[in-house]
C-alpha positions, 0 to 999 in steps of 0.5 A: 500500500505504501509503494500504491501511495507513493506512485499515487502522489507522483501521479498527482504532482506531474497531473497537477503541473499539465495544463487544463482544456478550455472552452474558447469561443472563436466564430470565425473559426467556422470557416477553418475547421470542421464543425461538430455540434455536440448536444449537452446535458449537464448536472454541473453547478456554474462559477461566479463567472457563470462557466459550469465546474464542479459543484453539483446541481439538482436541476439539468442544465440543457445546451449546444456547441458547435466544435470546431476541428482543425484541419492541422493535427493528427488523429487522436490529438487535441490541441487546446486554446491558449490561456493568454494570446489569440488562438489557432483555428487551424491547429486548436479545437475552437467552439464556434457557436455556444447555445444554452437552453432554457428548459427542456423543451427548446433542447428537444426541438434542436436535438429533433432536427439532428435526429433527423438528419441522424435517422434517429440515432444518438451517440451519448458520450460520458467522461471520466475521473478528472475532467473539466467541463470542456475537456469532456465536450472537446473529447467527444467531439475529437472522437466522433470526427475521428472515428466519423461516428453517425448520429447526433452526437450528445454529452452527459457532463457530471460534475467532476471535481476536474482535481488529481486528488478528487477521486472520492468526490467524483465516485461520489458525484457519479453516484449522485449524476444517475439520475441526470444521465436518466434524464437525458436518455429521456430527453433524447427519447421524447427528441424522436430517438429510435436508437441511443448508443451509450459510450462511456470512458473511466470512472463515467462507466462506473455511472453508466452502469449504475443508470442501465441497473436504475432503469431496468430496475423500474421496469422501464423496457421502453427505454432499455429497447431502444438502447442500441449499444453499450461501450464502456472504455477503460471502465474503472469499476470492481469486477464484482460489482460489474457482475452485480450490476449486469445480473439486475439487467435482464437484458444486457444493451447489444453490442455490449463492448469493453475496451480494455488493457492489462497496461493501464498504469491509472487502474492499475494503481486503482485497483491496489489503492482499493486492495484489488488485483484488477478493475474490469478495465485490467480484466483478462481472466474472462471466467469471471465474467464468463454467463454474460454477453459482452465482448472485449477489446484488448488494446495493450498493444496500442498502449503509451503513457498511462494507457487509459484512454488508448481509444480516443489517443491511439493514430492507429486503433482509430483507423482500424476502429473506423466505423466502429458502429458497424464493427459493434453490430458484427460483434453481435453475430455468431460469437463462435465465428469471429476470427478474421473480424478483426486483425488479432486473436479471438478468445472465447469463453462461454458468452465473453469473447475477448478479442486481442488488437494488434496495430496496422502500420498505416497510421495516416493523418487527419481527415 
């Protein structure tokens, strides 16, 4: 525990010292990049500047933001506006237009439109441990451009304390957010949605699964039946309590696809700061998920700096995990003929199927 504390705190020092993603707006950056709306739902408190942080709410907050994508970057990469100096459309993602709703209603018109510009399906994106409110809107919208995801692209933002030493305050936060992300998936639902893929990074599957337990807990199969997938990448959740989640889930969202890697250095040290041996983002004994119909993707190979985001980060992973939707729905075929699927070997036990990625050479640049 005491070796855990310490590579925990030498953590926390170099976190604390890199920089934070900020929101910029910068209309004229329209013409330079290539905008992603990206549509809101936060529990987030607002500062006294009146930019959302941390602190929690009770009542959702509704908005639109059109990102900017520059043109100059390489996949998997972002690039945040200056604190200080005027900033580089061509090389920094930039909010061109910021729109906050005043109730539910005038989101749900907007989200229609792209619905149904969409035919009807939504991304739902949910951040993870440490993250500000625009690091996790310009993830998002790095990722749906450069995986060219279809679909209204939507992101539940809880509140986080966006702190290296807020671990406990956002497990806590993701407890206190499920009925926010409840909420939105509603929204989105009364919107015209007729499919909603859930995809969550980190601590935010922990909150994920936690809603999807809630929900079916209610009764509410109108809702669970339009759920058309579930990714939860690097999820920082116990294993055992993963297997408990799923089990009051009668029917677990198809596809259901976990990205995970026995080299993430940030669970690893999760798992022995809580006395465990793996978090399910480690996992590579599949018995102890074996009755249930989920399929992992095993990303060590793809692995640099702490591992814990290798989708989002990853050149290569996201050019062989281009079209990833469609990718997700052959996952969901015959679960005994899958090699040759994917480049890398297949592993099967029972209803768990862990496929083993290995990198492309062609790493290409951006779109």
């Amino acid at each position: 525990m005491a070796r855990a504390l310490h590579a925990f705190l030498i953590f926390v020092m170099i976190a604390s010292c890199s920089p934070r993603g900020q929101l910029m707006v910068m209309p004229e950056a329209v013409d330079v990049g290539q905008v992603r709306p990206v549509f809101v739902g936060t529990t987030r408190g607002r500062s006294e500047t009146g930019e959302f942080d941390g602190s929690r709410v009770d009542t959702m907050s509704f908005g639109r933001y059109d990102i900017s994508v520059p043109p100059d970057r390489k996949v998997g990469e972002i690039s945040w506006p200056p604190r200080r100096g005027k900033p580089d459309p061509k090389t920094q993602f930039l909010t061109t237009s910021a729109v906050r709703y005043p109730a539910g209603a005038a989101f749900r018109a907007d989200l229609a439109d792209a619905l149904r510009q969409n035919g009807g399906e939504a991304i739902v994106f949910v951040h993870g441990f440490n993250n500000t409110f625009s690091e996790g809107l310009y993830r998002i919208a790095q990722m749906a451009h450069d995986l060219e995801l279809p679909g209204a692209v939507v992101h539940y933002s809880w509140p986080s304390a966006a702190q290296p030493l807020g671990y406990v305050y956002d497990r806590d936060s993701a407890l206190f957010a499920r009925d926010g992300l409840e909420e939105l998936i509603d929204e989105i639902e009364r919107a015209g949605a007729r499919r909603v893929v859930l995809v969550a990074h980190s601590m935010g599957s922990a909150l994920m699964m936690e809603t999807l337990r809630q929900i079916a807990i209610r009764g509410r199969s109108g809702v669970m039946s339009r759920i058309g997938g579930v990714v939860l990448i690097s999820p920082d959740i116990d294993v055992d309590v993963f297997r408990a989640q799923a089990k009051a889930i009668p029917q677990l969202p198809q596809p259901f696809v976990i990205f995970s890697s026995e080299r993430d250095r940030i669970l690893k040290l999760s798992a022995r700061l809580t006395g465990q041996k793996d978090r399910l983002g480690t996992l590579t004994d599949l018995t102890q998920v074996e009755n249930l119909p989920i399929t992992f993707l095993d990303t060590a190979a793809f692995s640099e700096g702490t591992g814990h985001f290798n989708l989002g980060d990853s050149p290569s992973l996201l050019r062989l995990l281009d079209g990833i939707l469609s990718v997700d729905a052959a996952l969901d075929a015959d679960r005994a003929a899958r090699t040759g699927l994917l480049p890398g070997a297949v592993l099967t036990v029972q209803n768990a199927t862990q496929i083993i990625l290995r990198p492309v050479a062609d790493l290409g640049t951006a779109r």
